[in-house]
N, CA and C atoms of all chains as a GROMACS GRO file, in nm:
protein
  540
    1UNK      N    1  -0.640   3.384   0.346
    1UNK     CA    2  -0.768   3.424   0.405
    1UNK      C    3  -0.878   3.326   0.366
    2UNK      N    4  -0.987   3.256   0.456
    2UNK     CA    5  -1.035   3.189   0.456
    2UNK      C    6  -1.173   3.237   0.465
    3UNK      N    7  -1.316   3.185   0.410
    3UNK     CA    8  -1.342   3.270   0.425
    3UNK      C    9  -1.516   3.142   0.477
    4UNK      N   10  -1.602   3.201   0.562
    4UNK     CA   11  -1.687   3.105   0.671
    4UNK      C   12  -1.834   3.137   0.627
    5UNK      N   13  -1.920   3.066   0.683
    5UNK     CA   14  -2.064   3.103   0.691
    5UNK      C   15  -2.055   3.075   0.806
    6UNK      N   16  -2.159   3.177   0.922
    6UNK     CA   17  -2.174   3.149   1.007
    6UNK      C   18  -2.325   3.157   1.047
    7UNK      N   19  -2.367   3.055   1.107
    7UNK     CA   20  -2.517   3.046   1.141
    7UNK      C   21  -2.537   3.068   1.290
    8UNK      N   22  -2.604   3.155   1.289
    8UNK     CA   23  -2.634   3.216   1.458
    8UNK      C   24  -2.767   3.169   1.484
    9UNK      N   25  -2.773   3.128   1.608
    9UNK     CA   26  -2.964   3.116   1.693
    9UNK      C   27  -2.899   3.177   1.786
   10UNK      N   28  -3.002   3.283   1.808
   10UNK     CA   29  -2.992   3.371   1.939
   10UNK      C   30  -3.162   3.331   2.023
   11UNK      N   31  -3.137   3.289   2.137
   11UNK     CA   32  -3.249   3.232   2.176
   11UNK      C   33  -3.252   3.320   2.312
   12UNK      N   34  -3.423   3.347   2.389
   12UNK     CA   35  -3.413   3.414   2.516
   12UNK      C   36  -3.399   3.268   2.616
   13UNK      N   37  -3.341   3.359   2.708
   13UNK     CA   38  -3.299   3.270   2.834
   13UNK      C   39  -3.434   3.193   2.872
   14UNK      N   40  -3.407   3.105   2.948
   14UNK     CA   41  -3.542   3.006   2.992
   14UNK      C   42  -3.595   3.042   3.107
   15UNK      N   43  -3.507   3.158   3.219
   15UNK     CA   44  -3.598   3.191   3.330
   15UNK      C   45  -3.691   3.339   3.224
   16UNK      N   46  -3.729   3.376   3.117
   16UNK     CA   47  -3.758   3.488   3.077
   16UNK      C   48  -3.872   3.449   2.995
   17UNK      N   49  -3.966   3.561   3.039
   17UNK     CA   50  -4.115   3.483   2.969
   17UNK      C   51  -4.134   3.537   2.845
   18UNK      N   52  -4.191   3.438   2.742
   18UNK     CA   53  -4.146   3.509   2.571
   18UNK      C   54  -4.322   3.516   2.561
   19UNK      N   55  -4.325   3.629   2.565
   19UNK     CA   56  -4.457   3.684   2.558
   19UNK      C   57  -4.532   3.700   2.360
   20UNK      N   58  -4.372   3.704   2.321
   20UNK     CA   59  -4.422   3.668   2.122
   20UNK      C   60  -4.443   3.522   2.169
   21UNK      N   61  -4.368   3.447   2.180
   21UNK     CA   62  -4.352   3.274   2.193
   21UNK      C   63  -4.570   3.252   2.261
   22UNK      N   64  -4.571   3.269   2.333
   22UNK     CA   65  -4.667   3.260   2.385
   22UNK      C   66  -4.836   3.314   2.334
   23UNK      N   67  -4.807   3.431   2.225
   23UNK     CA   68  -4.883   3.469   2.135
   23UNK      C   69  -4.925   3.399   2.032
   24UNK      N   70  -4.773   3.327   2.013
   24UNK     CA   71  -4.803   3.247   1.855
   24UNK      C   72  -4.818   3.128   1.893
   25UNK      N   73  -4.820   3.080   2.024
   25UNK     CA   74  -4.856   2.940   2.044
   25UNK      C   75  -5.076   2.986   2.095
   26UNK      N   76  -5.116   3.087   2.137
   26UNK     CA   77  -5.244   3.097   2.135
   26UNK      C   78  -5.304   3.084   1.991
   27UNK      N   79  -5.237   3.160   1.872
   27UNK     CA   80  -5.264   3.160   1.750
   27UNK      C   81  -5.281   2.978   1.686
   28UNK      N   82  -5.185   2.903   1.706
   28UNK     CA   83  -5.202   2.785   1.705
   28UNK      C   84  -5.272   2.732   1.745
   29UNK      N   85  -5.351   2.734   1.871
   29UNK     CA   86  -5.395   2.664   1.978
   29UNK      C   87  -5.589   2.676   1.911
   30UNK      N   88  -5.597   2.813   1.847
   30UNK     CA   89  -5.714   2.850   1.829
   30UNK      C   90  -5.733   2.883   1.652
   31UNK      N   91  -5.646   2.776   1.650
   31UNK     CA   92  -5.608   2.746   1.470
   31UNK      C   93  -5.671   2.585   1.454
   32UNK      N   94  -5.634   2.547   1.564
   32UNK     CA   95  -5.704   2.394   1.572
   32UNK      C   96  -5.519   2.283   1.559
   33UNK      N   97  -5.393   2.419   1.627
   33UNK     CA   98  -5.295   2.314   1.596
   33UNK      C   99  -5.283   2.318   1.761
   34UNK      N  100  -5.320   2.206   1.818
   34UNK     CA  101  -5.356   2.193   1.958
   34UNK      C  102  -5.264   2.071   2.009
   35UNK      N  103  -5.135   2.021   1.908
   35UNK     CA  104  -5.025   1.894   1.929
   35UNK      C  105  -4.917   2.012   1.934
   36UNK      N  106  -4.965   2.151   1.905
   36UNK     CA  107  -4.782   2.176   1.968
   36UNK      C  108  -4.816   2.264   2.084
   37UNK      N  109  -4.716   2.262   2.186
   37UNK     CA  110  -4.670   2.380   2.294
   37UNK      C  111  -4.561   2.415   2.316
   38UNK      N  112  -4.531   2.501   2.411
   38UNK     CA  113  -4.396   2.554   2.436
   38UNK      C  114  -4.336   2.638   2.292
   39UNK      N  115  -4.391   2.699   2.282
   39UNK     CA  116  -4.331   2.800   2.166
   39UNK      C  117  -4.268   2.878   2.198
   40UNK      N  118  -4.117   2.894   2.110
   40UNK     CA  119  -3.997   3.014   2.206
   40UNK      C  120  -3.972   3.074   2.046
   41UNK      N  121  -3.926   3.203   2.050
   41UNK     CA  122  -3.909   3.230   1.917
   41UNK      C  123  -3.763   3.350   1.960
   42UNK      N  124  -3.721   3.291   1.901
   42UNK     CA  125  -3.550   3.378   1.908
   42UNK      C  126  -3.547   3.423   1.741
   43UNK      N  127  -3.396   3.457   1.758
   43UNK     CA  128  -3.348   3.521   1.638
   43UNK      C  129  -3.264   3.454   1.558
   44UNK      N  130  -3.278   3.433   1.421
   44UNK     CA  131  -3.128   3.330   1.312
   44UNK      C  132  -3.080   3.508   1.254
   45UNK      N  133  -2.957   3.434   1.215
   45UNK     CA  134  -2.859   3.525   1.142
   45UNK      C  135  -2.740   3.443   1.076
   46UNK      N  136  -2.794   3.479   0.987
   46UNK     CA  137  -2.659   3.426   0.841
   46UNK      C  138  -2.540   3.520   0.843
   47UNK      N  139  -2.401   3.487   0.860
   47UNK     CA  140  -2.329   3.586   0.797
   47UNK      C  141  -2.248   3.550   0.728
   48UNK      N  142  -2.133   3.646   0.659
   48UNK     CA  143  -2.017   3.564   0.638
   48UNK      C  144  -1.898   3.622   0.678
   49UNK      N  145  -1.801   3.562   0.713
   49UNK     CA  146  -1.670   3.632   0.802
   49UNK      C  147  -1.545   3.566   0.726
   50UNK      N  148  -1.408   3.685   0.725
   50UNK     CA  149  -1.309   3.659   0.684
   50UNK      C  150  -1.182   3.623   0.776
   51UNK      N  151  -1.133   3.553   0.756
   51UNK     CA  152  -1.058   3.460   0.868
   51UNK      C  153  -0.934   3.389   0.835
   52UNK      N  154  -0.850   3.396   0.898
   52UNK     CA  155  -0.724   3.301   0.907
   52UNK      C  156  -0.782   3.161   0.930
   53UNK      N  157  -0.823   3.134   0.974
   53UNK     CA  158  -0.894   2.988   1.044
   53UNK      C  159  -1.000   3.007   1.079
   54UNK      N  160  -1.083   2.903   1.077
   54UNK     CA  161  -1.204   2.846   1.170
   54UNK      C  162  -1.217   2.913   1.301
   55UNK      N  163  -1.100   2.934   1.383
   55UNK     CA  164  -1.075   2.935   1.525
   55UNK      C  165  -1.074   3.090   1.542
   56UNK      N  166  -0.994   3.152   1.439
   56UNK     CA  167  -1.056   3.293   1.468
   56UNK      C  168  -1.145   3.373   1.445
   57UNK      N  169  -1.228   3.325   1.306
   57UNK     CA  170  -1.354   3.334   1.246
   57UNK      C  171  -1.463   3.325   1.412
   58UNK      N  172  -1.415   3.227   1.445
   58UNK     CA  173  -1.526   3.175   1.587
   58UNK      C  174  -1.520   3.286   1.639
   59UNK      N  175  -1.373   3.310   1.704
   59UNK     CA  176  -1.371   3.454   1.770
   59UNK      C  177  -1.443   3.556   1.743
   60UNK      N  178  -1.430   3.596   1.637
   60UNK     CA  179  -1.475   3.760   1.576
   60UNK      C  180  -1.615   3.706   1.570
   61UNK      N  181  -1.699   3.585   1.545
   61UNK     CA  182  -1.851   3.609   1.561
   61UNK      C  183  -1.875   3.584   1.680
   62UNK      N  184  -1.810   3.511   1.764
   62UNK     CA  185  -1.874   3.511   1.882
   62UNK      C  186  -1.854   3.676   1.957
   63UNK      N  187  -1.753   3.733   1.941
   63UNK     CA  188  -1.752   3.908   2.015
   63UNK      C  189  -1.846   3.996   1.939
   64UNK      N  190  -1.891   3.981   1.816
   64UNK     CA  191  -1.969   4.019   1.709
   64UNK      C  192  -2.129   3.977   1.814
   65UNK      N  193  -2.139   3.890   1.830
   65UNK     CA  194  -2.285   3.849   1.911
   65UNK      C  195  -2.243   3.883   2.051
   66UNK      N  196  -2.204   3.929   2.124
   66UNK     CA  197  -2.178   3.955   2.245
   66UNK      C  198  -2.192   4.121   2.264
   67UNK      N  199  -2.122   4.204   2.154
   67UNK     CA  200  -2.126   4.342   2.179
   67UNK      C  201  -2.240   4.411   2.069
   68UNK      N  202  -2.294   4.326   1.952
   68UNK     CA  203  -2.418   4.392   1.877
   68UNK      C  204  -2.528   4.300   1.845
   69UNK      N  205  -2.454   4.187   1.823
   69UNK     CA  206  -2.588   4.102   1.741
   69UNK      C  207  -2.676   4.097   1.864
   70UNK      N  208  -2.618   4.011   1.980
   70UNK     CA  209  -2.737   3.947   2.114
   70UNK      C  210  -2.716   4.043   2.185
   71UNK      N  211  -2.804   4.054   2.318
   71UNK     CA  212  -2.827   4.071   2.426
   71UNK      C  213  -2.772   3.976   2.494
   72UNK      N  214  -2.640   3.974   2.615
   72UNK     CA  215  -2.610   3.863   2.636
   72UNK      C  216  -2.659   3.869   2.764
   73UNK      N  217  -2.738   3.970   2.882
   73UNK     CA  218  -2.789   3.978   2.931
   73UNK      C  219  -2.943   3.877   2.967
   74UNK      N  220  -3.009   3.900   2.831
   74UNK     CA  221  -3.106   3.864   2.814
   74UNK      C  222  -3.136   3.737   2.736
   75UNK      N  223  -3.057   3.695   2.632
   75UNK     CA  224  -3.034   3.604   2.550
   75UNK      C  225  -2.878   3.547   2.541
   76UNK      N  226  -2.899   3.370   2.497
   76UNK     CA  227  -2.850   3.284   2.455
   76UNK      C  228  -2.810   3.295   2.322
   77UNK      N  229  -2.656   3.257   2.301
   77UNK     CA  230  -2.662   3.240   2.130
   77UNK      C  231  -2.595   3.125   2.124
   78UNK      N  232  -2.621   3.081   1.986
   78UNK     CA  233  -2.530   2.978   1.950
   78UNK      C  234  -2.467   2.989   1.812
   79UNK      N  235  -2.331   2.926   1.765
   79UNK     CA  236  -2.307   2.958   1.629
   79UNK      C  237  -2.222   2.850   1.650
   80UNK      N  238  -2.272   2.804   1.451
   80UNK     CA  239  -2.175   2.737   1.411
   80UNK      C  240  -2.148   2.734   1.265
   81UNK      N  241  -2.037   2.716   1.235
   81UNK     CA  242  -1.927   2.776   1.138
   81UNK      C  243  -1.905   2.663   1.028
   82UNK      N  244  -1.938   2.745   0.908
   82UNK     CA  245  -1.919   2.655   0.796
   82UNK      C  246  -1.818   2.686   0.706
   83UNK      N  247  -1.684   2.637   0.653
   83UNK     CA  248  -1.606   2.765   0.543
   83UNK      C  249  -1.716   2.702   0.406
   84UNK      N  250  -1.659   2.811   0.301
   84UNK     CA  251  -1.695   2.803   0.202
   84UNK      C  252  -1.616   2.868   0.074
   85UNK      N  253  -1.622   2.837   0.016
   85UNK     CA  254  -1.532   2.892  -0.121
   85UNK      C  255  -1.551   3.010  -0.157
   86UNK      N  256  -1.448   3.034  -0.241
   86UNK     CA  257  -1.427   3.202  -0.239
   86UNK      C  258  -1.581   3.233  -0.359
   87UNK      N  259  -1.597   3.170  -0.406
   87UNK     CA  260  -1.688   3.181  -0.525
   87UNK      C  261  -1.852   3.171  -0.477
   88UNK      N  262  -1.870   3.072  -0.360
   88UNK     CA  263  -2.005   3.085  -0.263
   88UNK      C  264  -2.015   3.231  -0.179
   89UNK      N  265  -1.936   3.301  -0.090
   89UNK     CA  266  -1.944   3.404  -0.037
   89UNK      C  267  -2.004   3.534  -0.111
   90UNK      N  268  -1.995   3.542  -0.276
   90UNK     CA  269  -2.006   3.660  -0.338
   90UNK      C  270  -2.157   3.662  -0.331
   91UNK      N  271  -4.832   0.792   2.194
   91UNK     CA  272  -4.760   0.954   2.158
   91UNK      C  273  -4.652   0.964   2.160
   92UNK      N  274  -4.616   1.035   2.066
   92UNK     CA  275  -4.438   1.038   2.121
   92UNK      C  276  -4.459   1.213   2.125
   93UNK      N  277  -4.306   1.310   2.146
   93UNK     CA  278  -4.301   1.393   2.182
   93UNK      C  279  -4.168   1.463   2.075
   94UNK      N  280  -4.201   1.576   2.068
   94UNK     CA  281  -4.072   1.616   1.927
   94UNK      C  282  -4.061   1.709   2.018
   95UNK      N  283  -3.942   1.802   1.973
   95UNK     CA  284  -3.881   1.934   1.990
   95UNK      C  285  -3.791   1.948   1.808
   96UNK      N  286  -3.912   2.080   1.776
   96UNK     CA  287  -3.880   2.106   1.657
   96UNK      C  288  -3.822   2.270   1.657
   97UNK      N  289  -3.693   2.232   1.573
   97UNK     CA  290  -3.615   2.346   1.574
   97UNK      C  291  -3.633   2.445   1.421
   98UNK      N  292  -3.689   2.545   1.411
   98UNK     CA  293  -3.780   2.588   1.270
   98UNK      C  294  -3.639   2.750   1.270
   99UNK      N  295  -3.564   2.725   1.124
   99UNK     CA  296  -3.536   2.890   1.102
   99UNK      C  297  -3.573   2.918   0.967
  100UNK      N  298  -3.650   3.042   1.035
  100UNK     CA  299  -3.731   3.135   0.906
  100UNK      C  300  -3.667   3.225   0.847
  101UNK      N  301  -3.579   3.186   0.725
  101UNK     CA  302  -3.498   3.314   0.698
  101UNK      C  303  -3.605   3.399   0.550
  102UNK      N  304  -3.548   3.517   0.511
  102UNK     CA  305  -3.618   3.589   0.414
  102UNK      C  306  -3.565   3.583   0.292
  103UNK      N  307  -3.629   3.524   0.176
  103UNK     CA  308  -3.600   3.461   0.025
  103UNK      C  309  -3.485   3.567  -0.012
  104UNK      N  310  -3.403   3.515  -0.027
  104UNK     CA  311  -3.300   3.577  -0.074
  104UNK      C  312  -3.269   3.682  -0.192
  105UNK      N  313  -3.358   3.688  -0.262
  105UNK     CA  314  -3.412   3.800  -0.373
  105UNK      C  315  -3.470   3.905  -0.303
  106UNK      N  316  -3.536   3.906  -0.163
  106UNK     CA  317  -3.598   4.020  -0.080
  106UNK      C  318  -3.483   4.074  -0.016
  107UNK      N  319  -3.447   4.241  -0.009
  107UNK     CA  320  -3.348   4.287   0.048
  107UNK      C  321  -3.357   4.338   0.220
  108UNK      N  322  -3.306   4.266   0.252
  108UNK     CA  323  -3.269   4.242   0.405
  108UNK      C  324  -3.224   4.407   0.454
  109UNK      N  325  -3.338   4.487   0.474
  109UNK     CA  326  -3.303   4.618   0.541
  109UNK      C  327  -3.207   4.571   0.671
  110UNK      N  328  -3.314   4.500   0.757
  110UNK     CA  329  -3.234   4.471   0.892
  110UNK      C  330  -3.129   4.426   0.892
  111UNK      N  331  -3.068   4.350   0.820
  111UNK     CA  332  -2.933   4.263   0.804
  111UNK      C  333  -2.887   4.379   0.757
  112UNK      N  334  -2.865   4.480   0.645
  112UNK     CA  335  -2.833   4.580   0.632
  112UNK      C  336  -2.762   4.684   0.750
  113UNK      N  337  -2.865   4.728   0.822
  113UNK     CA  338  -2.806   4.862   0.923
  113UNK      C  339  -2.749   4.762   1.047
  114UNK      N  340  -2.783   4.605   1.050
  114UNK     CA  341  -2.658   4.519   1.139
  114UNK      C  342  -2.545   4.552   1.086
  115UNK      N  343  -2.515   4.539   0.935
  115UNK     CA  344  -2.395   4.520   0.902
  115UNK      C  345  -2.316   4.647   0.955
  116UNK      N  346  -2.381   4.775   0.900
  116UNK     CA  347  -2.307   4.900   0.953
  116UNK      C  348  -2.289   4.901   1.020
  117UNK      N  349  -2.379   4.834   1.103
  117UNK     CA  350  -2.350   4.893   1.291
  117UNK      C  351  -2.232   4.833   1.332
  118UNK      N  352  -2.180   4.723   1.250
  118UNK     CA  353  -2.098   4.584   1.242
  118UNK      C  354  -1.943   4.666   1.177
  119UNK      N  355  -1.973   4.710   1.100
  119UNK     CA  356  -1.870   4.765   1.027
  119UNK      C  357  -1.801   4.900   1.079
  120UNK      N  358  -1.937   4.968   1.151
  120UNK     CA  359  -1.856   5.079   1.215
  120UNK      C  360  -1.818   5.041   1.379
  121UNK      N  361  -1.830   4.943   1.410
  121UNK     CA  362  -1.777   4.916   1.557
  121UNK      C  363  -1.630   4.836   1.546
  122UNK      N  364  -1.577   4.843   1.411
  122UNK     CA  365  -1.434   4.790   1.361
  122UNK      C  366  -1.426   4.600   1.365
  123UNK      N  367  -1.585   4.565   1.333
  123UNK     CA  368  -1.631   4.435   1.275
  123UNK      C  369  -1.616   4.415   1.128
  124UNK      N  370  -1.492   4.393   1.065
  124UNK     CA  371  -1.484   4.452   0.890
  124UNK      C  372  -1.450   4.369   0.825
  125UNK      N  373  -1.439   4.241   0.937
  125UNK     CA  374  -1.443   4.125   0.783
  125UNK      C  375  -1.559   4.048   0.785
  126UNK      N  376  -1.699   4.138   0.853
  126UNK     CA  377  -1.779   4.049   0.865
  126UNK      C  378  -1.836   4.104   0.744
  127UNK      N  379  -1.924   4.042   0.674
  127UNK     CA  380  -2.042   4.091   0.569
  127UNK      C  381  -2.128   3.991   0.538
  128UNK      N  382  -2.237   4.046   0.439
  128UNK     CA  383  -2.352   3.978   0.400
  128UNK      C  384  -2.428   3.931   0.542
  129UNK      N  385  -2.471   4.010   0.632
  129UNK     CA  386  -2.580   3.949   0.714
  129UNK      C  387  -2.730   3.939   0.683
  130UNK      N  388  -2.757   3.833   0.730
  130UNK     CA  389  -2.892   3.853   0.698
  130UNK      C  390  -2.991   3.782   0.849
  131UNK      N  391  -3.082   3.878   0.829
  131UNK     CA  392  -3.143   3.846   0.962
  131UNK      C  393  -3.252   3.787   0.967
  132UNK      N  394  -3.326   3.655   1.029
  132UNK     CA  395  -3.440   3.600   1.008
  132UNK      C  396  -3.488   3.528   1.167
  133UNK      N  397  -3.556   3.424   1.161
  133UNK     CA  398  -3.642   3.405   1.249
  133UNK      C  399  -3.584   3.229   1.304
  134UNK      N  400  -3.635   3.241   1.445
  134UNK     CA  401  -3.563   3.088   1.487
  134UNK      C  402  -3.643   3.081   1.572
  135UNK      N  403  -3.736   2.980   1.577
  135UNK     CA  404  -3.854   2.911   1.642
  135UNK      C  405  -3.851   2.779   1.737
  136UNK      N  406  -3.891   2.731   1.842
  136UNK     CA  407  -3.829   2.623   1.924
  136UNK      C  408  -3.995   2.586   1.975
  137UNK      N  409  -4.029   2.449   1.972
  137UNK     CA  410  -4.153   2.439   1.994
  137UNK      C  411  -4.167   2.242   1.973
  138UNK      N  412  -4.269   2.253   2.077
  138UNK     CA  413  -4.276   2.112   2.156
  138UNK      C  414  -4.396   2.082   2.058
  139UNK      N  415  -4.402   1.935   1.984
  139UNK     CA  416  -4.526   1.848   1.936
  139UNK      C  417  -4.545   1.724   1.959
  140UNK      N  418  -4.717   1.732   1.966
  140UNK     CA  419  -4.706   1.564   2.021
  140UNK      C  420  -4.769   1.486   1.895
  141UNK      N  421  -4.705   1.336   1.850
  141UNK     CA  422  -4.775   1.296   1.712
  141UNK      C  423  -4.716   1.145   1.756
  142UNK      N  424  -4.816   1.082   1.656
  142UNK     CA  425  -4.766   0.926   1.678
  142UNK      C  426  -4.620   0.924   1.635
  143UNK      N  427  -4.603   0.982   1.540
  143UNK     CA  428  -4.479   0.948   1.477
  143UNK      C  429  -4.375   1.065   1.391
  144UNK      N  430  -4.258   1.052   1.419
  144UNK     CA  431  -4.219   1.182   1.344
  144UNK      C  432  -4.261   1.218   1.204
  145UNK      N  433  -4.302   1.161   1.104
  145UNK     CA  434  -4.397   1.184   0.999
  145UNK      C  435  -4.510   1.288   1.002
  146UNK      N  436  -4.528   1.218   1.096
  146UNK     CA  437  -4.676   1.328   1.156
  146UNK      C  438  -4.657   1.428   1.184
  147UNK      N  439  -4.508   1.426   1.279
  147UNK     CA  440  -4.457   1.547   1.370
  147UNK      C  441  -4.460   1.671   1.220
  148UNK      N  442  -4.359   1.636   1.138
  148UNK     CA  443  -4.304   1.683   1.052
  148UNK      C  444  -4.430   1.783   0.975
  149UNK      N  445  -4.524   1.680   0.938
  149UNK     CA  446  -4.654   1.716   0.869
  149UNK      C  447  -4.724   1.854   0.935
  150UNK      N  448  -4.735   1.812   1.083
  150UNK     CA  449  -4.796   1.944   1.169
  150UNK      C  450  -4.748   2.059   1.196
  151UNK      N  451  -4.592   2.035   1.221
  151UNK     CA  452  -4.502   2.184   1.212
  151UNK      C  453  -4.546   2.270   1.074
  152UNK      N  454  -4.489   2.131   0.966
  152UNK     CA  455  -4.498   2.201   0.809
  152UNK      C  456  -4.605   2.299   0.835
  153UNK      N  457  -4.753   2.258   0.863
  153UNK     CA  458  -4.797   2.275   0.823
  153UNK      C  459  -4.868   2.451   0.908
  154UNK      N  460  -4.810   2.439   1.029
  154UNK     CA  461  -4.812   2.522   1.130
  154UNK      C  462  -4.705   2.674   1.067
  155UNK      N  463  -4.589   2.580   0.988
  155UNK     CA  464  -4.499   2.712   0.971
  155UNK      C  465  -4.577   2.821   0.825
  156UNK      N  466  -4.672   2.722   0.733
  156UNK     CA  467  -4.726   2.758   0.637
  156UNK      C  468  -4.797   2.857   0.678
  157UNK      N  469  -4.904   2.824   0.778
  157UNK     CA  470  -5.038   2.894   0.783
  157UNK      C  471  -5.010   2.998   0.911
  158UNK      N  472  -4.896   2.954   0.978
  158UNK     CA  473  -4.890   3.050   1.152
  158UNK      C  474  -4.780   3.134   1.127
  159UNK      N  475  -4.692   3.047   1.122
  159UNK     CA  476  -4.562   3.076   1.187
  159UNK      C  477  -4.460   3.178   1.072
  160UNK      N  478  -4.459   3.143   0.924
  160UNK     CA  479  -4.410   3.187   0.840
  160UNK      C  480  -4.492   3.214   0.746
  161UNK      N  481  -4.394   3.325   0.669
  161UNK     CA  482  -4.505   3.391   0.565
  161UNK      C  483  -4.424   3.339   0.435
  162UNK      N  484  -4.504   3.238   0.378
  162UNK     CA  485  -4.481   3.112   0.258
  162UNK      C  486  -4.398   3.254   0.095
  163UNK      N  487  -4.504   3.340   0.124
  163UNK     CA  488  -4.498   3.456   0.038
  163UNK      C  489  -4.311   3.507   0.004
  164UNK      N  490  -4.259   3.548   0.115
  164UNK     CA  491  -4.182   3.632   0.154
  164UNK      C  492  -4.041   3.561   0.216
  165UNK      N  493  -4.089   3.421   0.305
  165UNK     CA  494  -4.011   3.362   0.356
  165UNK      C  495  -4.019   3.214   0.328
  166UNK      N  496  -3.877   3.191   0.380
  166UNK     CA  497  -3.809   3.025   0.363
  166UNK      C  498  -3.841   2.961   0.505
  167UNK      N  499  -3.851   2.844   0.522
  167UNK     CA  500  -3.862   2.801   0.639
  167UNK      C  501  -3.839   2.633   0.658
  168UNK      N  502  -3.698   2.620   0.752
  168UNK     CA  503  -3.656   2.488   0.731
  168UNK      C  504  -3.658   2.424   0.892
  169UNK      N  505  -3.664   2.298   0.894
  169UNK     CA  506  -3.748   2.205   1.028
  169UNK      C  507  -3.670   2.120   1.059
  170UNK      N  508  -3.645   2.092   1.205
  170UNK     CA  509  -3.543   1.979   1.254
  170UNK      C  510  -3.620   1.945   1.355
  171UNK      N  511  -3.638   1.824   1.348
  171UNK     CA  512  -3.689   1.733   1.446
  171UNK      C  513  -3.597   1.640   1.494
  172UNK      N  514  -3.630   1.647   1.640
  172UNK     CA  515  -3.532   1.582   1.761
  172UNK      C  516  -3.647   1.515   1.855
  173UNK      N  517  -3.673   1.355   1.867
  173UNK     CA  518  -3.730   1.313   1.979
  173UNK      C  519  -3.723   1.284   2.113
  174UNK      N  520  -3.782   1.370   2.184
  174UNK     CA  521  -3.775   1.389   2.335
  174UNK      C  522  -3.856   1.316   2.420
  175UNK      N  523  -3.773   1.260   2.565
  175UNK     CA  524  -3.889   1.188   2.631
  175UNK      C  525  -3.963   1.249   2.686
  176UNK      N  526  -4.062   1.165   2.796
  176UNK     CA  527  -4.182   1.264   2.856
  176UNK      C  528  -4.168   1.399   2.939
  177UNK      N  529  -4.004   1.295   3.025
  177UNK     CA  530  -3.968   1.474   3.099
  177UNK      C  531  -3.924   1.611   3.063
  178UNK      N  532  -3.821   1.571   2.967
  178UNK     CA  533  -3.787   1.672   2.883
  178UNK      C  534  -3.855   1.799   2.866
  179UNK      N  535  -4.030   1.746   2.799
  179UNK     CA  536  -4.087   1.825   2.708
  179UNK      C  537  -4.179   1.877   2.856
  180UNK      N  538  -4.116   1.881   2.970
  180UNK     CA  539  -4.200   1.953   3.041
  180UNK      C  540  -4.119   2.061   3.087
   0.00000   0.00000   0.00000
C-alpha cells in the first residue's frame, strides 16, 4: 500500500460569472491594486489517499471530486498526485 | 508591460483545525471513500497582473494576498507566476 498527497484546484467554469471573483477584484481595484484583473477564486484541497499505485490513487480522487468534493456541473477540477512516505502522511 | 497569470493557494496554518475538511472527510468516509483521509480545505485564486517585470509581478500579488486576498493571521498563501501574452490575458 502506497500511500499519495493529492492536490486538488477546483475552479468555476469560464462561461459562469464568479460574482466572489469579481468582489475581490473591486476590493483591489479601490485598494489602489489597479495592475491586477480577472480575478477567479475556486477551491484547493489537500488530501491523502491509500493506494496500490499512483494510477489508482488517481482513480479514487478523481470519483472522490466528481461525486462530493466538485460540482462537476458547475466546476472544473484538477489534481495532481504526489506519493509520500509512510512517516509524512501521519 | 508585460502580463502574468498568477496562480495563488490559500490553505489554513496547519495548527488551525479544519472543521470543513473535517465533515468532507465524513461525508468521504461514509459514501465508502475510506482510504481517503486528512483533508483539508482552502482557497485557490487565478488572477491577471500587469508589471514591468515578474519581480514586480510577484511583489504586487504578495502584496495583494497580504492585505486582500488572505488572512496573514490564520492563513498560508503560496504564488505561481506564469507569463502570458497580450491575447491570452483577454
Amino acid at each position: 500500500m502506497k500511500h499519495f498527497k493529492a492536490m486538488i484546484t477546483i475552479t468555476l467554469r469560464k462561461s459562469i460569472l464568479d460574482v466572489q471573483g469579481k468582489t475581490v477584484e473591486h476590493a483591489l481595484h479601490s485598494t489602489n491594486f489597479t495592475s491586477i484583473d480577472q480575478v477567479r477564486i475556486g477551491k484547493y484541497v489537500e488530501l491523502t489517499v491509500h493506494a496500490a499505485d499512483a494510477q489508482q490513487a488517481m482513480s479514487i480522487v478523481d470519483d472522490a471530486c466528481k461525486n462530493i468534493i466538485a460540482n462537476p456541473i458547475m466546476e472544473d477540477h484538477h489534481i495532481a498526485l504526489e506519493e509520500i512516505s509512510v512517516g509524512e502522511h501521519a
